[in-house]
C-alpha positions in Angstrom: -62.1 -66.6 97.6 -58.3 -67.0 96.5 -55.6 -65.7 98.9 -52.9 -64.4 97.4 -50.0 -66.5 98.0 -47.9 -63.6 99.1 -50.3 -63.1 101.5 -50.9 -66.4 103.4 -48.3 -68.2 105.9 -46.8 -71.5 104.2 -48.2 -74.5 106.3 -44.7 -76.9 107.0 -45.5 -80.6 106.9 -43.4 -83.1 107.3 -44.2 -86.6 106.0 -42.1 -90.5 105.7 -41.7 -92.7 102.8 -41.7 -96.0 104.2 -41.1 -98.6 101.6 -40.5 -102.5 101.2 -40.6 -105.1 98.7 -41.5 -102.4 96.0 -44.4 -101.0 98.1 -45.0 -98.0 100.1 -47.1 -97.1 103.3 -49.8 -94.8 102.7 -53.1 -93.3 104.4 -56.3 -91.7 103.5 -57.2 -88.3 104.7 -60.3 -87.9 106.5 -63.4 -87.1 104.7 -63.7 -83.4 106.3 -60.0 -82.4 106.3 -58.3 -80.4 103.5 -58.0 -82.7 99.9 -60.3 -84.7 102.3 -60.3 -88.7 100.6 -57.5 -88.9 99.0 -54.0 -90.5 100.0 -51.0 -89.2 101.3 -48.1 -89.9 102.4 -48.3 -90.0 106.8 -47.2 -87.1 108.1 -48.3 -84.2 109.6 -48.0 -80.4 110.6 -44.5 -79.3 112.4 -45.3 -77.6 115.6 -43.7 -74.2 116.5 -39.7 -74.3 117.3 -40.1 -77.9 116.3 -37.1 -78.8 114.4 -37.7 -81.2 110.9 -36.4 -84.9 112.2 -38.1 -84.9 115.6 -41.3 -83.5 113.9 -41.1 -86.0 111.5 -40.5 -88.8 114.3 -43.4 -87.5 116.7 -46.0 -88.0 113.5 -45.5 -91.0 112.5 -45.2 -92.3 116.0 -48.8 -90.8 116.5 -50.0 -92.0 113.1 -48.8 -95.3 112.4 -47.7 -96.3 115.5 -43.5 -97.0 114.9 -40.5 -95.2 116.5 -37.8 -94.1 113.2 -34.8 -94.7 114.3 -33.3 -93.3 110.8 -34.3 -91.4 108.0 -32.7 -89.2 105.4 -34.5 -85.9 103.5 -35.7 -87.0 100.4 -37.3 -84.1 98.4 -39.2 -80.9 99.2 -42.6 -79.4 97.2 -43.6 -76.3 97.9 -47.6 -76.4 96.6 -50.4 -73.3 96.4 -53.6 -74.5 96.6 -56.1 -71.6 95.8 -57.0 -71.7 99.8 -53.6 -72.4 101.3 -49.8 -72.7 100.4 -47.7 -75.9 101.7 -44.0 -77.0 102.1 -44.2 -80.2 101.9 -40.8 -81.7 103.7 -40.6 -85.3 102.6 -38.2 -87.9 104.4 -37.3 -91.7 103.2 -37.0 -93.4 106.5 -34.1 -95.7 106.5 -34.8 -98.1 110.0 -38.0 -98.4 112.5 -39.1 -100.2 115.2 -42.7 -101.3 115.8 -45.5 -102.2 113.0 -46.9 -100.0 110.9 -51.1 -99.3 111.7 -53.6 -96.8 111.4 -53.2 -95.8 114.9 -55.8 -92.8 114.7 -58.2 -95.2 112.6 -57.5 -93.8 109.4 -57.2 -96.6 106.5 -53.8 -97.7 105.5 -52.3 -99.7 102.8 -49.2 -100.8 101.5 -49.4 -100.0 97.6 -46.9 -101.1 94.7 -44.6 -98.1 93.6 -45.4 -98.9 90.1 -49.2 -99.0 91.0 -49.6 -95.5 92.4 -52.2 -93.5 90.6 -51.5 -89.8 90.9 -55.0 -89.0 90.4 -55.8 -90.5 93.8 -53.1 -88.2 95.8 -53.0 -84.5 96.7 -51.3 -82.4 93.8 -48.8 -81.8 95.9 -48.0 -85.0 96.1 -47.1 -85.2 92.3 -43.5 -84.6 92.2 -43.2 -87.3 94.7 -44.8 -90.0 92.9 -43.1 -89.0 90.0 -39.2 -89.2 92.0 -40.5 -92.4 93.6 -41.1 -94.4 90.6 -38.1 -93.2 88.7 -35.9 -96.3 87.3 -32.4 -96.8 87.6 -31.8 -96.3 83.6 -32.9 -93.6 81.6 -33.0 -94.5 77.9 -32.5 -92.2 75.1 -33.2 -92.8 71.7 -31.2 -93.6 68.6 -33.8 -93.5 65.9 -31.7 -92.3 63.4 -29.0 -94.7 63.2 -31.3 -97.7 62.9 -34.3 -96.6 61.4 -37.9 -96.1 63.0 -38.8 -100.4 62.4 -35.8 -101.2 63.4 -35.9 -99.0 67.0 -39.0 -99.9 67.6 -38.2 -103.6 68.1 -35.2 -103.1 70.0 -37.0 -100.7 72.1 -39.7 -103.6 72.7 -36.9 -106.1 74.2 -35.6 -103.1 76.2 -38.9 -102.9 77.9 -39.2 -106.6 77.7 -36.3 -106.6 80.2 -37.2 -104.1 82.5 -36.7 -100.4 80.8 -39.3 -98.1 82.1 -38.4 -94.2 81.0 -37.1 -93.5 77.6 -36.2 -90.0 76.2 -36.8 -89.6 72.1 -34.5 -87.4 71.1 -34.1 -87.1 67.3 -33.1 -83.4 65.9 -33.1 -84.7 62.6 -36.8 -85.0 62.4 -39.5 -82.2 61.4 -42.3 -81.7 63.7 -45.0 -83.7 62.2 -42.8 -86.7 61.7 -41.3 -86.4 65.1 -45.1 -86.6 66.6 -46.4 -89.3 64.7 -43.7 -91.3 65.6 -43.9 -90.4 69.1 -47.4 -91.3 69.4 -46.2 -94.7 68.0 -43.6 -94.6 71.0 -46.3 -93.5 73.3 -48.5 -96.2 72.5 -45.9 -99.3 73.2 -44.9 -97.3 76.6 -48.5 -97.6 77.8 -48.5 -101.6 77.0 -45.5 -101.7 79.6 -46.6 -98.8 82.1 -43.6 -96.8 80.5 -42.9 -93.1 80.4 -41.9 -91.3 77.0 -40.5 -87.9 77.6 -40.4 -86.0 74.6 -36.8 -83.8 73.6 -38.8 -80.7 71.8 -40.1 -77.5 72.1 -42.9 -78.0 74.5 -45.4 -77.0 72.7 -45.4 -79.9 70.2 -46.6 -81.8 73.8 -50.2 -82.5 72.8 -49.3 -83.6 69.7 -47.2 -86.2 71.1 -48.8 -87.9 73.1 -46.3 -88.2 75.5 -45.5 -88.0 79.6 -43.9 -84.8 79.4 -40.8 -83.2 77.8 -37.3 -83.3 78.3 -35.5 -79.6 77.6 -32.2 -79.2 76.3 -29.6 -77.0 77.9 -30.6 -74.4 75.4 -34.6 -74.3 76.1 -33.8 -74.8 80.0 -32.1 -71.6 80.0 -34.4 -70.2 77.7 -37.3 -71.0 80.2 -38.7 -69.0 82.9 -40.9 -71.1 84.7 -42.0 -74.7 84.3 -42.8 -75.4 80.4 -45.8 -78.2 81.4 -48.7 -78.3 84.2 -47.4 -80.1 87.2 -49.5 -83.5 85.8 -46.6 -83.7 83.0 -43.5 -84.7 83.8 -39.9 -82.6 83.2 -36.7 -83.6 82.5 -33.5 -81.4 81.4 -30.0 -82.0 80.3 -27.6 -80.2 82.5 -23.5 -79.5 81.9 -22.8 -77.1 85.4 -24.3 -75.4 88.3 -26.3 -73.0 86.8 -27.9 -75.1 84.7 -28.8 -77.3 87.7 -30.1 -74.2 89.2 -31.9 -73.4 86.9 -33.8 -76.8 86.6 -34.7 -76.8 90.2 -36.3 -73.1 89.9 -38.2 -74.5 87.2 -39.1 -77.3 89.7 -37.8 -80.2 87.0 -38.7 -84.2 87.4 -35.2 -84.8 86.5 -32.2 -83.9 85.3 -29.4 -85.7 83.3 -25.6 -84.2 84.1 -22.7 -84.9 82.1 -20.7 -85.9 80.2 -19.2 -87.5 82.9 -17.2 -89.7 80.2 -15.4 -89.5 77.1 -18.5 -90.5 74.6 -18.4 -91.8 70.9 -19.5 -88.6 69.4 -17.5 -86.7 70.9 -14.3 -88.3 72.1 -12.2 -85.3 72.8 -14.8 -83.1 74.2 -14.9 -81.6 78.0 -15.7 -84.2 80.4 -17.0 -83.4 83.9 -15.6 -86.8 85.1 -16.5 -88.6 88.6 -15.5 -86.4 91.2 -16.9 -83.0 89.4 -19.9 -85.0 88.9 -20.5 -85.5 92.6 -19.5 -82.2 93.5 -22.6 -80.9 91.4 -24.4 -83.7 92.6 -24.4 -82.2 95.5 -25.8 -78.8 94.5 -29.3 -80.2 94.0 -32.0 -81.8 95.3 -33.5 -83.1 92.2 -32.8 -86.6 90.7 -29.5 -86.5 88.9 -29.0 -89.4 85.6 -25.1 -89.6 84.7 -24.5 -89.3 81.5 -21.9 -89.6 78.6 -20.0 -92.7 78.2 -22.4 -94.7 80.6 -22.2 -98.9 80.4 -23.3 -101.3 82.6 -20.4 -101.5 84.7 -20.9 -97.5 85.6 -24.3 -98.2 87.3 -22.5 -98.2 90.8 -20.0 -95.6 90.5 -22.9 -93.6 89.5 -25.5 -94.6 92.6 -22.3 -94.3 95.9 -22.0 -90.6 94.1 -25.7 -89.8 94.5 -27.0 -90.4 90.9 -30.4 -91.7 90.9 -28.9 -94.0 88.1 -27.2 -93.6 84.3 -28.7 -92.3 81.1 -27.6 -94.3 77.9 -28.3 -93.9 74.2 -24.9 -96.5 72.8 -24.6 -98.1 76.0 -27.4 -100.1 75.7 -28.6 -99.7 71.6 -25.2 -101.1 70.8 -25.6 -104.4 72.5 -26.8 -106.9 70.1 -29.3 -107.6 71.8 -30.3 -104.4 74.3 -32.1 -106.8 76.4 -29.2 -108.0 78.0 -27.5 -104.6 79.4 -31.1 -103.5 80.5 -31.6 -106.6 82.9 -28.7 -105.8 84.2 -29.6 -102.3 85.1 -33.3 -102.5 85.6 -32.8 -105.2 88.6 -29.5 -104.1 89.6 -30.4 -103.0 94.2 
């Protein structure tokens, strides 16, 4: 039988992201336990009174073994499961002592970010994966200016050098020749384990054949709850608080904010600039993209305010060769 969430306690567990050399620490879950078989992050339960940190630090030392010494939140997921409801409290731990094991002789492995196969994790787990293998550069499309041949190859070298989320975004187009295309865009993501968000109405989605969607400010606010299923992925453009709020409430993937920058659309338009960007920045919890104005040389402004990196459409497409500023950004720590 299905419990009502509203009438079910939510079970608070608090689990650590330990990463290195592009991998991350992960364990199975028993066999007879709840989403028994399938991996998680290690973690466990709070205890009552328990505060988050010292919950956080007595799991891990009883799972794997190693005393944190530092860790920072990282994101929080609240799930319903049709037998129970979870907050999922998820820390990236920054320094550790000890080596990581299975100390209660559940398996362990240290898995590429990149290789992490949602299908093998909790749905809970989802929005994690999802934040985790987030790139420094978001790419959005220019279709229009240089014609669908033309994009295509420069969007080849982009991912060539490292680009692995791009946005198309082309009002211009009518719904059939928007999908078309973006199965065409889908199709050379999946050769380089891309993601294509889409910048439509939602439901044009299936015909797509896309990652998810990205919504701008005007379907964001026009949305009540989350446009896709939780498998799909969410992104939405953002000018000022309550568009951010509004985003989280829909539980978003991502969010681009801006303009931070003068841009070459719209030169004399309202800017947010650095400092207002980090103030909002602030506001949320979700992954933040600076945009407006972005180049290369913006990349670290961007991160020491809390941006999970820069989202370009001229910044890069104006490059002779896109290649180049993408390298940059792609391997930039």
């Amino acid at each position: 039988m299905t419990i009502p969430a509203g009438r079910r306690s939510v079970i608070h567990v608090v689990a650590g992201l330990l990463t290195e050399n592009n991998r991350v620490c992960v364990t199975r879950r028993r066999d007879d336990a709840h989403q028994g078989g399938k991996w998680e992050f290690p973690g466990g339960k709070l205890e009552p009174g328990e505060d988050r940190l010292s919950g956080l630090k007595r799991e891990l030392r009883e799972e794997l073994g190693i005393d944190v010494r530092g860790a920072i939140p990282f994101q929080q997921v609240r799930h319903a499961y049709p037998d129970l409801e979870v907050l999922l409290d998820v820390w990236r731990i920054t320094d550790y002592q000890g080596v990581a094991h299975g100390r209660e002789a559940q398996e362990m492995r240290w898995i590429e970010i990149l290789h992490l196969d949602p299908r093998g994790f909790p749905a809970a787990d989802l929005p994690i994966l999802r934040r985790l293998q987030l790139p420094r550069l978001y790419l959005i499309s220019d279709v229009r200016r240089f014609g669908e041949e033309e994009f295509l190859k420069r969007l080849q070298r982009a991912f060539d050098a490292g680009a692995r989320l791009v946005q198309l975004r082309e009002p211009h187009m009518e719904r059939t020749a928007f999908c078309g295309y973006a199965r065409r865009l889908s199709a050379l993501c999946r050769r380089f384990a891309a993601k294509l968000l889409v910048n439509a109405d939602p439901s044009w989605l299936a015909d797509c054949d896309a990652d998810g969607v990205h919504l701008n400010s005007h379907r964001l606010m026009a949305s009540s709850e989350r446009p896709v299923s939780a498998k799909r992925w969410v992104g939405a453009s953002c000018h000022n608080l309550a568009e951010l709020q509004r985003a989280e409430a829909l539980q978003a993937d991502l969010v681009v904010l801006g303009p931070v920058l003068p841009t070459a659309s719209h030169p004399h338009g309202s800017i947010l600039g650095w400092d207002r960007f980090a103030e909002l920045r602030q506001s949320t919890g979700l992954p933040v993209y600076a945009l407006g104005g972005m180049r290369e040389a913006d990349l670290a402004r961007a991160l020491s305010r809390g941006a999970q990196g820069v989202a370009m459409i001229s910044g890069v497409w104006d490059a002779q060769d896109p290649a180049v500023p993408v390298r940059v950004l792609s391997t930039a720590d």
